[in-house]
N, C-alpha and C positions, 0 to 999 in steps of 0.2 A: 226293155231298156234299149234305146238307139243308140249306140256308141258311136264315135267317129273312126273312120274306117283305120284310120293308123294306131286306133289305140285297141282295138279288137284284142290283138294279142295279149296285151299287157293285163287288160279284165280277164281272159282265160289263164293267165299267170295265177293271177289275184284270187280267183275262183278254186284253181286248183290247189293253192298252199292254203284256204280255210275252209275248203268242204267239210273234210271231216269233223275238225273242230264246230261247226256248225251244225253237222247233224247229231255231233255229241251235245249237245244244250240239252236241258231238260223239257223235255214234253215234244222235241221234234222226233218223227217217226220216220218222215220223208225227205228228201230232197233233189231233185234233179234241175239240170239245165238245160232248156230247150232254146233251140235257133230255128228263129223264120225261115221257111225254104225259100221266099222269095227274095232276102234280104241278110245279105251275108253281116251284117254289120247289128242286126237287132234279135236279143236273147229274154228269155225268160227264164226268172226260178220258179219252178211249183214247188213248195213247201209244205208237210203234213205236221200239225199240231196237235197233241190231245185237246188242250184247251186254251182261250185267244190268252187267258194270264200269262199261259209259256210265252207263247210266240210277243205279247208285251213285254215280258223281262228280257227277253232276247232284244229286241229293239230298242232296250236301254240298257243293252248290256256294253262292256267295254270291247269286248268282240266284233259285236256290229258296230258299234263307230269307229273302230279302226279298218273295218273292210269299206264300209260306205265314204270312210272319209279318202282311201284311196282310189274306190270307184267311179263316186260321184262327179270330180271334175273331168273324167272321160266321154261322160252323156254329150251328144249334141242338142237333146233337149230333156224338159222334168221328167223325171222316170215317173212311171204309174204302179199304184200297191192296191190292189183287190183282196178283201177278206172272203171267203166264200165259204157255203155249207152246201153241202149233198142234199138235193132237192127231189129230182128222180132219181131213181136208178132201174136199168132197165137188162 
């Protein structure tokens, strides 16, 4: 997510009062926040699901559109969402 640099704080506000609610959902096991090292202003979440049905209820839960609807007009551009599976592991 590329935020604009004045609103940075306000997203780690935002992040901070619904982490735990959000790793409380059913079927998340993970959650963290990562920041670019080269780019003070652009974050990721890595999130762990049992299965994509959780992490779909979730994304139509009223939870998530209350976070996304305060997040999203922070972005300077479309945030990107990846679903991914363990392919190697080494």
């Amino acid at each position: 997510m590329h935020f604009k640099e004045e609103s940075v704080e306000t997203f780690l506000e935002i992040f901070q009062k619904h982490k735990t609610a959000i790793r409380k959902v059913k079927g998340c096991t993970h959650l963290e926040l990562l920041k670019d090292i080269n780019h003070a202003n652009v974050y990721t979440t890595l999130s762990h699901w049992k299965v994509a049905s959780d992490l779909e209820a979730y994304r139509n839960s009223e939870l998530f559109k209350e976070v996304w609807g305060k997040v999203k007009p922070l972005f300077t551009t479309h945030a990107q969402a990846f679903s991914l599976e363990k392919f190697i592991e080494l």
